[in-house]
C-alpha positions, 0 to 999 in steps of 0.5 A: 528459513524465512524469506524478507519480504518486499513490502510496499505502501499502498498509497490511496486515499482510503489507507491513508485515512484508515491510518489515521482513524484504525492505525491500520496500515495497507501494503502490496506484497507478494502473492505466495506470502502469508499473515504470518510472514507479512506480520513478521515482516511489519514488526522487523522492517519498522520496529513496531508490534502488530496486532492482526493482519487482513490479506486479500487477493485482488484480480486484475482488471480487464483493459480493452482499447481499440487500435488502428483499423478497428480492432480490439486489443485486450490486456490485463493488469496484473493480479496482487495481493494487499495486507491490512496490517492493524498496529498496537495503539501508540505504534505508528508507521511513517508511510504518509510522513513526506506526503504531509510535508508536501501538502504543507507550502513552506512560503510563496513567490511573489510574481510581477 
C-alpha cells in the first residue's frame, strides 16, 4: 500500500535558480519518506516523468535568545527532510509560476 505524500515547494533563491538551469525541482517532504515514494509522488501529483532523485536530511538549528533577568533559553527548529527531484527535459513544473507573475508590475499609480 503506498501512502500520498505531502509535498512541498521549497522556495528559495537557490531551487529556483536550479529549475531553471538543471530543471531540478526542491521539496520538503516527510522524513519517514524514501526516493522512490517521492519519485512517485512527483510523477502523480503533476504528471511529469522523473528522471533521479537526491534526498537529504537537514538538522535543526540551534536557537538561543536571552530572556528577562539574564537568562538564556535555548530551542531548536525542527529537523526535515528535502528532495531534489531532477525531471525529463522538456518536463516542467509550475512551482515559481505566480512568484514570476508577481515580479512582473501590470502598470503604475500615478500620485499627486
Amino acid at each position: 500500500m503506498s501512502k500520498t505524500l505531502v509535498l512541498k515547494p521549497r522556495v528559495s533563491e537557490k531551487a529556483y535558480g536550479q529549475s531553471l538551469t538543471k530543471n531540478t525541482y526542491v521539496f520538503v517532504v516527510p522524513t519517514d519518506s524514501n526516493k522512490h515514494q517521492v519519485s512517485n509522488a512527483v510523477a502523480s501529483q503533476f504528471g511529469v516523468t522523473v528522471t533521479d532523485v537526491h534526498i537529504m536530511n537537514v538538522k535543526g538549528k540551534v536557537k538561543r535568545t536571552v530572556r528577562k533577568g539574564g537568562r538564556q533559553s535555548i530551542g531548536k527548529d525542527n529537523d526535515f527532510k528535502k528532495a531534489y527531484v531532477t525531471l525529463k527535459d522538456g518536463d516542467t513544473i509550475a512551482v515559481f509560476a505566480t512568484e514570476d507573475a508577481k515580479a512582473e508590475p501590470k502598470g503604475k499609480k500615478e500620485t499627486k
